[in-house]
KEZA-856404 format. One record per atom (N, C-alpha, C, O): residue number from 1; residue in one letter; x, y, z. Coordinates in steps of 0.001 Angstrom, whole numbers, plus 524288, in hexadecimal, padded with zeros to 5 digits. Layout:
N
(site NUM,'A',(X,Y,Z)),
...
This chain:
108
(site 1,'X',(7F154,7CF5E,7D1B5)),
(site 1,'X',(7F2E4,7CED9,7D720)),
(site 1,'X',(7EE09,7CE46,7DA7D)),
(site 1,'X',(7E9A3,7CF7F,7D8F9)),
(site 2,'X',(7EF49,7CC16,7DFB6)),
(site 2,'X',(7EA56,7C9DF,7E31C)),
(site 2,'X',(7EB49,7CF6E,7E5FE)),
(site 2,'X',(7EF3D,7D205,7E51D)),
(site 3,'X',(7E700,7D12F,7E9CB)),
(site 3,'X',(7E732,7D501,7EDEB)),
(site 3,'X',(7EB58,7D1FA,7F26F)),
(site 3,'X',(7EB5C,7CD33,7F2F6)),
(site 4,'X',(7ED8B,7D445,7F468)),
(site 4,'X',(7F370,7D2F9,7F866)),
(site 4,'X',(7F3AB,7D3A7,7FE23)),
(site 4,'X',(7F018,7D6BE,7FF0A)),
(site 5,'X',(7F5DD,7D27D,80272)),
(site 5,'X',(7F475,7D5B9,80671)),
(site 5,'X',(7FAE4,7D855,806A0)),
(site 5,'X',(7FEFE,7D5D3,8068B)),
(site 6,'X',(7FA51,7DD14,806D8)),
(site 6,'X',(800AA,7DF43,808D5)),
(site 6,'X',(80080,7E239,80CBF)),
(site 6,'X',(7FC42,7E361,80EB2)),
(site 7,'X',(804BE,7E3E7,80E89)),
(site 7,'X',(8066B,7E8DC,81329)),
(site 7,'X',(8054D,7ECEC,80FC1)),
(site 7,'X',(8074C,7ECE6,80B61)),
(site 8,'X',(80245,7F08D,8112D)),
(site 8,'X',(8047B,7F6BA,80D9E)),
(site 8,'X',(803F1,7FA95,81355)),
(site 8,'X',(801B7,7FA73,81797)),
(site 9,'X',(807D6,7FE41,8100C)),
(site 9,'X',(80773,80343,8141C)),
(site 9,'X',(800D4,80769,8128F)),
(site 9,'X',(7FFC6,80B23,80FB5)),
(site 10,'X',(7FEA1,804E1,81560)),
(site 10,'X',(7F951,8077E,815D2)),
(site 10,'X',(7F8D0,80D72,81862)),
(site 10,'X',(7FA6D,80DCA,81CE6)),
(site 11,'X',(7F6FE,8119F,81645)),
(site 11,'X',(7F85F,816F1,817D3)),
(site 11,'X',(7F2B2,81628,81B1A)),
(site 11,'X',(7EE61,81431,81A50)),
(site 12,'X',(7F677,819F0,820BD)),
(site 12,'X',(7F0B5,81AB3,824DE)),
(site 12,'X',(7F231,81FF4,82674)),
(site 12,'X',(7F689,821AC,82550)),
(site 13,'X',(7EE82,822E4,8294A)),
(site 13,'X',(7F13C,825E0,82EAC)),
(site 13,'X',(7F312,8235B,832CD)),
(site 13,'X',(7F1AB,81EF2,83419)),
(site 14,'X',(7F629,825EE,834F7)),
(site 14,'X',(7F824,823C5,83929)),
(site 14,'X',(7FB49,8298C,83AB5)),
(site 14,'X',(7FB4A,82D88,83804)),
(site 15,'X',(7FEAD,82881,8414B)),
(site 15,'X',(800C7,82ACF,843ED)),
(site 15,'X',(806D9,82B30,84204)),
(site 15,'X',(8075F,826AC,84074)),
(site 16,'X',(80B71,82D79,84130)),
(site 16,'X',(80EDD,82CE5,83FE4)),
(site 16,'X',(81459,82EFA,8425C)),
(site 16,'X',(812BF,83352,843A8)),
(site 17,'X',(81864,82EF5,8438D)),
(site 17,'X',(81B7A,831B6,848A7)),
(site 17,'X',(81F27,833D3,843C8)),
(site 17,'X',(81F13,830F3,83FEE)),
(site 18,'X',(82251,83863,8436D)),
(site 18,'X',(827FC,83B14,840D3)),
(site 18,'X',(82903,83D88,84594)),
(site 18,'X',(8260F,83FBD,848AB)),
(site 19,'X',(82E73,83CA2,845A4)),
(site 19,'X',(830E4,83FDC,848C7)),
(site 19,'X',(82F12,8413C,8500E)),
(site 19,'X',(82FDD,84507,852E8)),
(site 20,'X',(82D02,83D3A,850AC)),
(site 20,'X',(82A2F,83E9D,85642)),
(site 20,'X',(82440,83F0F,85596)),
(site 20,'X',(8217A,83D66,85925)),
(site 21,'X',(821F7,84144,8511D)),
(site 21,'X',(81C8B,843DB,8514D)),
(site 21,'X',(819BC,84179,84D81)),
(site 21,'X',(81AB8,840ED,848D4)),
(site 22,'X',(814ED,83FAB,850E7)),
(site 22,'X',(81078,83C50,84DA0)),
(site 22,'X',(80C34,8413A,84AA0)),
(site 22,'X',(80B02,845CC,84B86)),
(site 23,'X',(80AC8,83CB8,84646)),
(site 23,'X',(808B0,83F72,843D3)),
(site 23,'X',(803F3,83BE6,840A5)),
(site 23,'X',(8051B,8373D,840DA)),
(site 24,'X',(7FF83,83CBE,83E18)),
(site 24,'X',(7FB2B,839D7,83BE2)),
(site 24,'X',(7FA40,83A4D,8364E)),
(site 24,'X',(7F782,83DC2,83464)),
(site 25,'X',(7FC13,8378D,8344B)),
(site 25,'X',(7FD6A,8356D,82DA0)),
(site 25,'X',(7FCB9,832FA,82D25)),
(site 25,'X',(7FAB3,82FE7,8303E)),
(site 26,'X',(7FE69,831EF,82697)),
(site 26,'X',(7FED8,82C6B,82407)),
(site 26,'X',(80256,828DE,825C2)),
(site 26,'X',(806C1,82A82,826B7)),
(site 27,'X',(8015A,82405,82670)),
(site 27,'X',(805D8,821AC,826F4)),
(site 27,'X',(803F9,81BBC,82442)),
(site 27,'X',(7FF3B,81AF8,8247C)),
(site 28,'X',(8065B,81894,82264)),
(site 28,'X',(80913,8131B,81E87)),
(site 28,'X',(80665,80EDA,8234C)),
(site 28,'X',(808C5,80FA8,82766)),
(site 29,'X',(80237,80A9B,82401)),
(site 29,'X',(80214,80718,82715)),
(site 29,'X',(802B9,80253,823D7)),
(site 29,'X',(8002F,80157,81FE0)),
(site 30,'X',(80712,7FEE7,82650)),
(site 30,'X',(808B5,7FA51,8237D)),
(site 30,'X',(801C8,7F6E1,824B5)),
(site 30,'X',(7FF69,7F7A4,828D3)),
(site 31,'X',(7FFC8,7F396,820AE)),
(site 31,'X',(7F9AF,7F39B,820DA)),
(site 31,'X',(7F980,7EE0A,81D6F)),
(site 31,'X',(7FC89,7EE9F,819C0)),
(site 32,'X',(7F747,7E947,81D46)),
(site 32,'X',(7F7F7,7E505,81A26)),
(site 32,'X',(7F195,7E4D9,81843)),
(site 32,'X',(7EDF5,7E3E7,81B47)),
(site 33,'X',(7F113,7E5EC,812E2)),
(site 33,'X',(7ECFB,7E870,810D4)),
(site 33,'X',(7EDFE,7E36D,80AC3)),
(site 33,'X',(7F21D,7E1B4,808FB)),
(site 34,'X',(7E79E,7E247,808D7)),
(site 34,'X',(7E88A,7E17F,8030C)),
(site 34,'X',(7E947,7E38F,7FE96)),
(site 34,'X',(7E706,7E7BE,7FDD7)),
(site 35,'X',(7EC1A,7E1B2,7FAE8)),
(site 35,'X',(7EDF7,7E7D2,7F554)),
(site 35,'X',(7EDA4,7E505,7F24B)),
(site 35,'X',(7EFCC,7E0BD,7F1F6)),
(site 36,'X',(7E954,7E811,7EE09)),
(site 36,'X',(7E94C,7E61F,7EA0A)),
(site 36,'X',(7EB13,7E977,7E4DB)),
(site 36,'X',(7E937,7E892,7E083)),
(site 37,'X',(7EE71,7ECF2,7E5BD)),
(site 37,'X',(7F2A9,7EC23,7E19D)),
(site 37,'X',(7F8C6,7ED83,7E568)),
(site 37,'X',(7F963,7ED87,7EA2D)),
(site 38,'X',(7FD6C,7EECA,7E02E)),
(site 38,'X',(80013,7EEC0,7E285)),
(site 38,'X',(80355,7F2CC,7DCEB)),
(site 38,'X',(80286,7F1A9,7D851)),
(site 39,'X',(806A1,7F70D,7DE72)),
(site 39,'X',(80A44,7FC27,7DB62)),
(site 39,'X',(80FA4,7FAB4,7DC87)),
(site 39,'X',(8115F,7FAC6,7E103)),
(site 40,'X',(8128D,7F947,7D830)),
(site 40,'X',(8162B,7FB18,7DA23)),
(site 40,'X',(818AF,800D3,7DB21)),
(site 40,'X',(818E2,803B3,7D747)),
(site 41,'X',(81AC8,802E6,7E05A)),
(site 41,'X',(81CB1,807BF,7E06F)),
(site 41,'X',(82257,80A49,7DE14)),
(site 41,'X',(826C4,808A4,7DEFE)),
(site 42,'X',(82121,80DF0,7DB66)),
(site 42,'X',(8247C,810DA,7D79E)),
(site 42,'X',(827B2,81573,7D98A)),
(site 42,'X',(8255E,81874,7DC7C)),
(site 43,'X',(82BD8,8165C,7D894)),
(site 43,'X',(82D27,81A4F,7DA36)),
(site 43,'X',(83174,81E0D,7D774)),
(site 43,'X',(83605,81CF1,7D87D)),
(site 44,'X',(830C9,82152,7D4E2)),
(site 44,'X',(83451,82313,7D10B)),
(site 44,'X',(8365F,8203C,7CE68)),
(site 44,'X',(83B2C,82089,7CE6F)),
(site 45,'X',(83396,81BB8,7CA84)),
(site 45,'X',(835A9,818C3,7C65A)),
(site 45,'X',(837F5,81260,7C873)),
(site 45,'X',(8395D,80E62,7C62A)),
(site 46,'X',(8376C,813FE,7CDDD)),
(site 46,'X',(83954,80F9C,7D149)),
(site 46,'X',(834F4,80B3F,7D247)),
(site 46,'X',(8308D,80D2C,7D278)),
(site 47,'X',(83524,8052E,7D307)),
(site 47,'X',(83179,8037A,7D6F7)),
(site 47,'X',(832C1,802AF,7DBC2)),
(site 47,'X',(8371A,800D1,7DC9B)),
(site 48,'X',(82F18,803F9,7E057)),
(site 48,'X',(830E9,801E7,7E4A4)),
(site 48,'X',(830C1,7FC94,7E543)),
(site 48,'X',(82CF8,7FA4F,7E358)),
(site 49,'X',(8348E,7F9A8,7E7E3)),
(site 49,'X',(8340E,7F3D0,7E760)),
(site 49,'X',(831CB,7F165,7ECF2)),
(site 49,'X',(83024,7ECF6,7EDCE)),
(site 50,'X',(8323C,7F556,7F009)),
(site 50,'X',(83043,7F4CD,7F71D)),
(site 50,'X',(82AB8,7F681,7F6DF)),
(site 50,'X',(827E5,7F479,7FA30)),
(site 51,'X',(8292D,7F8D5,7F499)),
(site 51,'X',(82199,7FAC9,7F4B1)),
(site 51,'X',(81EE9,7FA8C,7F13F)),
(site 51,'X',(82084,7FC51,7ED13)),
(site 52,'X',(81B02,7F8D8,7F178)),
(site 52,'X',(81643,7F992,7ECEC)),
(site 52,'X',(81121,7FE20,7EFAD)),
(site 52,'X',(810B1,800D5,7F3A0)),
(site 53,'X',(80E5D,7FD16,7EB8E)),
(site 53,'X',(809B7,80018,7EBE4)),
(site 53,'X',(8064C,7FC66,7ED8D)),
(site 53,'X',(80716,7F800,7EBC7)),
(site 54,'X',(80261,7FCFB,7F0BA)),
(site 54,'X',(7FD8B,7F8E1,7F122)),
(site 54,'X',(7F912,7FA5C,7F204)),
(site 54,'X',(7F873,7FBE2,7F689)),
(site 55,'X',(7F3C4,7FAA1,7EE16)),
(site 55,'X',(7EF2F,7FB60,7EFD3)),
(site 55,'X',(7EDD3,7F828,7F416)),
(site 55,'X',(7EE57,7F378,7F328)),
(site 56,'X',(7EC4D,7F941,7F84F)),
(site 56,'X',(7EA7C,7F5AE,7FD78)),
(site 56,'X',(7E66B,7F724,7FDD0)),
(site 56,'X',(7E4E4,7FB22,7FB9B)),
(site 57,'X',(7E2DB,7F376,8017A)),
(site 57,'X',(7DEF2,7F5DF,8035C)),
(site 57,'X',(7DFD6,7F79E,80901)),
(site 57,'X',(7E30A,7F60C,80C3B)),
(site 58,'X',(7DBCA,7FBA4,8095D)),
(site 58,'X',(7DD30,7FD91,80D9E)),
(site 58,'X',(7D96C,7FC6B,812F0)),
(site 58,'X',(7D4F2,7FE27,812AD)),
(site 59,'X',(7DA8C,7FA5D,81673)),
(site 59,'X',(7D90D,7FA20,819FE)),
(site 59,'X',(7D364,7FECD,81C3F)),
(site 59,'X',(7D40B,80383,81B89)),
(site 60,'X',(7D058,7FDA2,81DC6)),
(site 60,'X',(7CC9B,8038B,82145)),
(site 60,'X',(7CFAC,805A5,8246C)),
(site 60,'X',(7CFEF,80A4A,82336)),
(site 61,'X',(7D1DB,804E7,8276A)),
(site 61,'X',(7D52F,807EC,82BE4)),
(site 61,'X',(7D71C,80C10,82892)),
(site 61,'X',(7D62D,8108D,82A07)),
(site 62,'X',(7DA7C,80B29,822EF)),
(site 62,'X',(7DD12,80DAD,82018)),
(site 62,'X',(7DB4C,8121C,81C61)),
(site 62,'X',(7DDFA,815CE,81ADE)),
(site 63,'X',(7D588,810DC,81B09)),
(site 63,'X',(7D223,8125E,81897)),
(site 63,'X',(7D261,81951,818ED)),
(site 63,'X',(7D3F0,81C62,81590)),
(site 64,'X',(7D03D,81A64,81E3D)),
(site 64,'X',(7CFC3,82131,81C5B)),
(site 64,'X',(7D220,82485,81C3E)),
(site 64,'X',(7D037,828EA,81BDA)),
(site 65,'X',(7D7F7,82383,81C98)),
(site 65,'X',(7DC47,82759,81C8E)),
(site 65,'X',(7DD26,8250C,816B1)),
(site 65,'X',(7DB94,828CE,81422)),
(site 66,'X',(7DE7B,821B6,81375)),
(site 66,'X',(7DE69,8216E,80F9F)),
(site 66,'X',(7DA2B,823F6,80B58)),
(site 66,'X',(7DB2D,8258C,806EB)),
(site 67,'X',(7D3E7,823D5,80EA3)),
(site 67,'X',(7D0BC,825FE,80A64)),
(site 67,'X',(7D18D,82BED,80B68)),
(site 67,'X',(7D0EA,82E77,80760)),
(site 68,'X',(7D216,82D32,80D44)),
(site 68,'X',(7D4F6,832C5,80EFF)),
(site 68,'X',(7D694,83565,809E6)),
(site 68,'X',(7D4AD,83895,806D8)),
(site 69,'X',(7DC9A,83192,80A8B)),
(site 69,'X',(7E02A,83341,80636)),
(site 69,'X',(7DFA9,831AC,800B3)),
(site 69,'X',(7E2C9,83121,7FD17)),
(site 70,'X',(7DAD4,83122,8013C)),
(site 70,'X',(7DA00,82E92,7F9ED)),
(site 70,'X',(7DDA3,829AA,7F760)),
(site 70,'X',(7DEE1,829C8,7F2BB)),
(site 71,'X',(7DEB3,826C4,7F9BA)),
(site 71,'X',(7E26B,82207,7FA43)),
(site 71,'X',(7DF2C,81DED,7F84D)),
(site 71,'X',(7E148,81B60,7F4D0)),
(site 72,'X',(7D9B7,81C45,7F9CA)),
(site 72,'X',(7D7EF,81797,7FA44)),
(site 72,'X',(7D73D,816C4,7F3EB)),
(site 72,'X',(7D788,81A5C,7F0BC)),
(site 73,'X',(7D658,811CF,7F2C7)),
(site 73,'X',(7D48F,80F93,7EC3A)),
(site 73,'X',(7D0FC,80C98,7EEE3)),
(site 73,'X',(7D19B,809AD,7F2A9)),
(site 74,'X',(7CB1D,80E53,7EB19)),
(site 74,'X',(7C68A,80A08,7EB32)),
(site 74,'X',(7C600,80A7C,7F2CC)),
(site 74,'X',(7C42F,80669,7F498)),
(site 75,'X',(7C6FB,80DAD,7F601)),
(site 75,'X',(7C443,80F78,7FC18)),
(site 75,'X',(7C747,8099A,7FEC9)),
(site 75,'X',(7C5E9,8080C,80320)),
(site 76,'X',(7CBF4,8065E,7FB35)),
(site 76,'X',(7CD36,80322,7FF6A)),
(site 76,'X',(7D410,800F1,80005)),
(site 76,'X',(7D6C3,7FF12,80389)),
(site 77,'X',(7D4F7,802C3,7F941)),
(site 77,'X',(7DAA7,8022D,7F81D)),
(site 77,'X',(7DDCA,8066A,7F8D4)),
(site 77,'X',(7DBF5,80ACA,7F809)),
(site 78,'X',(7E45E,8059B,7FADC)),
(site 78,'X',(7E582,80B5C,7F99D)),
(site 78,'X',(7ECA2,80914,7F863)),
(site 78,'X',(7EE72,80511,7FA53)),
(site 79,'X',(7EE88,80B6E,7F620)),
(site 79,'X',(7F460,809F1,7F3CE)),
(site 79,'X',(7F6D7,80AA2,7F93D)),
(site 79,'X',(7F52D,80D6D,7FCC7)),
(site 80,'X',(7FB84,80749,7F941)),
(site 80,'X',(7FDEC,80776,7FE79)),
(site 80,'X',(8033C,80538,7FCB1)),
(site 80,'X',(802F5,8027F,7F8BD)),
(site 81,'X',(8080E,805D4,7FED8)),
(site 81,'X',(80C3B,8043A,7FFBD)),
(site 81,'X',(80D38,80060,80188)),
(site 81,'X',(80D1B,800C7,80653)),
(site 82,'X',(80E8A,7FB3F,7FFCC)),
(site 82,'X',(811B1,7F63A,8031C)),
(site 82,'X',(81659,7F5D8,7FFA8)),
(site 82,'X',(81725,7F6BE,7FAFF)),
(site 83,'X',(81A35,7F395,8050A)),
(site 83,'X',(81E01,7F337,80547)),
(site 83,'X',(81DB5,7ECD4,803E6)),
(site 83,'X',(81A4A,7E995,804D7)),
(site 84,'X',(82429,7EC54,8008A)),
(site 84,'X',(82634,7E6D0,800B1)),
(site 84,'X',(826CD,7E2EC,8043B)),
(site 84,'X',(825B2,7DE45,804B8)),
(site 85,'X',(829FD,7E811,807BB)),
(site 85,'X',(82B9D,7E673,80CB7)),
(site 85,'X',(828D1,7E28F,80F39)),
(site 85,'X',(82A88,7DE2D,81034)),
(site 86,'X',(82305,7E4C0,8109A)),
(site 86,'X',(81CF9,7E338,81334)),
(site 86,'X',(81C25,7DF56,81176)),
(site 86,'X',(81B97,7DBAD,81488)),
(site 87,'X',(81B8A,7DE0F,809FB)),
(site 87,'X',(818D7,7D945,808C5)),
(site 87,'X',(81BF2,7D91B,8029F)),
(site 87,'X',(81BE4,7DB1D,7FE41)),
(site 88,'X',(81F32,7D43C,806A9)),
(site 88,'X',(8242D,7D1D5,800A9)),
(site 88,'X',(82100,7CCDB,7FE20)),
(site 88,'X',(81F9F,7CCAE,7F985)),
(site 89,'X',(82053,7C9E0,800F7)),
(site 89,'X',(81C76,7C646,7FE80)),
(site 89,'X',(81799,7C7E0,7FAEC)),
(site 89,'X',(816FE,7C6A6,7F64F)),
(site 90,'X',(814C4,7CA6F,7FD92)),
(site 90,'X',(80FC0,7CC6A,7FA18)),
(site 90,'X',(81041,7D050,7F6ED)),
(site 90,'X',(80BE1,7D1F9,7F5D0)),
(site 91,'X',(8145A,7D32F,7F468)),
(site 91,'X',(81664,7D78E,7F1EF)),
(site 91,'X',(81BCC,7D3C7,7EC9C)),
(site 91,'X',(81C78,7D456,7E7E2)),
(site 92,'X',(81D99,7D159,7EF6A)),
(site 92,'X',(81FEE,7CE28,7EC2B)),
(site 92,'X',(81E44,7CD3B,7E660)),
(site 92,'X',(82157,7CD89,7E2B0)),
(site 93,'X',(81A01,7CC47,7E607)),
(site 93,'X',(81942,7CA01,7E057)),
(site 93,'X',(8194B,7CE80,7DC6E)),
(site 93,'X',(81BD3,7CEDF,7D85C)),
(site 94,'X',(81591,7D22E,7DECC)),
(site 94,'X',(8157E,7D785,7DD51)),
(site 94,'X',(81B53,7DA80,7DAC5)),
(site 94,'X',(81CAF,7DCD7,7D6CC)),
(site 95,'X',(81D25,7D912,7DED3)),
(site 95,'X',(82440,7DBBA,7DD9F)),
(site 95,'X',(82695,7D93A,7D9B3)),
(site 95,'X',(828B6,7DB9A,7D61A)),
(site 96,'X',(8266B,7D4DD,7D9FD)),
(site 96,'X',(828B9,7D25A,7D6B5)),
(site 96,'X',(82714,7D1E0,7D258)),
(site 96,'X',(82A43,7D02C,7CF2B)),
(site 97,'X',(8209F,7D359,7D005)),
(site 97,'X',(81FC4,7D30F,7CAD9)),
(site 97,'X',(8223B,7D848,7C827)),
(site 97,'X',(82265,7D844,7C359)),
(site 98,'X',(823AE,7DBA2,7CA30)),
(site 98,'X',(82468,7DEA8,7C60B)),
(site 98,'X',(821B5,7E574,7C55D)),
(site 98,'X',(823CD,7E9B4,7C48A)),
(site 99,'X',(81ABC,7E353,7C667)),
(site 99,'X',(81790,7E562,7C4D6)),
(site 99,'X',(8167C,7EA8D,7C8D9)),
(site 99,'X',(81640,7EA1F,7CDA2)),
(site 100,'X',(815DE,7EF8C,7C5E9)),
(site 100,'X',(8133C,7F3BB,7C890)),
(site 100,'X',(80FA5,7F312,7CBC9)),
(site 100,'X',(80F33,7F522,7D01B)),
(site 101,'X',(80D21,7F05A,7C9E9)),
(site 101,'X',(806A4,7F141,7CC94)),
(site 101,'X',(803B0,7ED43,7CC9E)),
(site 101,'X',(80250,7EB8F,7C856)),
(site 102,'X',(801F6,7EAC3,7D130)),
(site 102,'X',(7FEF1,7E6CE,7D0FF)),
(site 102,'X',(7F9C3,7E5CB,7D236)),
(site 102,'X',(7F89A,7E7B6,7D677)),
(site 103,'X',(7F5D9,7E345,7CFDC)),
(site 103,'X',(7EF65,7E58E,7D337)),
(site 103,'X',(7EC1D,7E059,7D233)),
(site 103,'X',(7ED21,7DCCA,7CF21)),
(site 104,'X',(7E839,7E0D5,7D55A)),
(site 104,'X',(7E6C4,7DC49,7D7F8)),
(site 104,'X',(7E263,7D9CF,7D21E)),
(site 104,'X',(7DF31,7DD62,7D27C)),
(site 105,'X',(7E067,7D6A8,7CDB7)),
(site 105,'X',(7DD74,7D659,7CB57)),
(site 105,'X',(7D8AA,7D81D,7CBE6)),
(site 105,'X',(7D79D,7DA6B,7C7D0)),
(site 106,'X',(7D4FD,7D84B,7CEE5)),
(site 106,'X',(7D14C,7DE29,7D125)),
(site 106,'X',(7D25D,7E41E,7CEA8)),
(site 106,'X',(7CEFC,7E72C,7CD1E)),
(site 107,'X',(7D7DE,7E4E1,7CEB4)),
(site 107,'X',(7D71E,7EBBB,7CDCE)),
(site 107,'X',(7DA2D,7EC40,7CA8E)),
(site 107,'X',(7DC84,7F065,7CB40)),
(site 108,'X',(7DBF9,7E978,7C607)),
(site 108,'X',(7DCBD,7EA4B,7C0E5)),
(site 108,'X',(7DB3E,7EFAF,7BF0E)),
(site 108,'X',(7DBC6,7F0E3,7BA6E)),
């Protein structure tokens, strides 16, 4: 597989509202980043057919709340969530082969 560009839900801090009252967490930023691999996600024997896994790279903005949490691979990749939904075209081929796991010829 070539490196890709997709949507992933990129983890940041951010501000967040429940119930009336804000608060300063994690929160999911939809983020169009390159990935060079790709998981499929599992779930009790199940696959999900709406999400994969995606090493992305991560943006600097994104960078030190991730190195924080011991998240990053190699100080620039970090696994992230995209949705089908986001990217049917560029996720397509992926889905349709079959295959668990896909990775870019580089990181064999």
């Amino acid at each position: 597989m070539k490196p890709i560009r997709l949507q992933v839900q990129m983890p940041t801090l951010g501000v967040f509202t429940i119930k009336g009252r804000s608060a300063i967490g994690e929160i999911e930023q939809l983020t169009e980043t390159m990935v060079i691999a790709l998981r499929r996600v599992e779930f009790k024997g199940v696959l999900d057919e709406q999400t994969v896994r995606a090493l992305a790279f991560v943006p600097e903005a994104f960078r030190p709340h991730l190195r924080c949490e011991g998240r990053l691979i190699d100080g620039e990749y970090a696994w992230c969530l995209a949705h089908l939904a986001d990217n049917k075209k560029s996720l397509a081929p992926f889905m349709a082969s079959g295959e668990r796991e896909c990775k870019t010829e580089g990181e064999q």
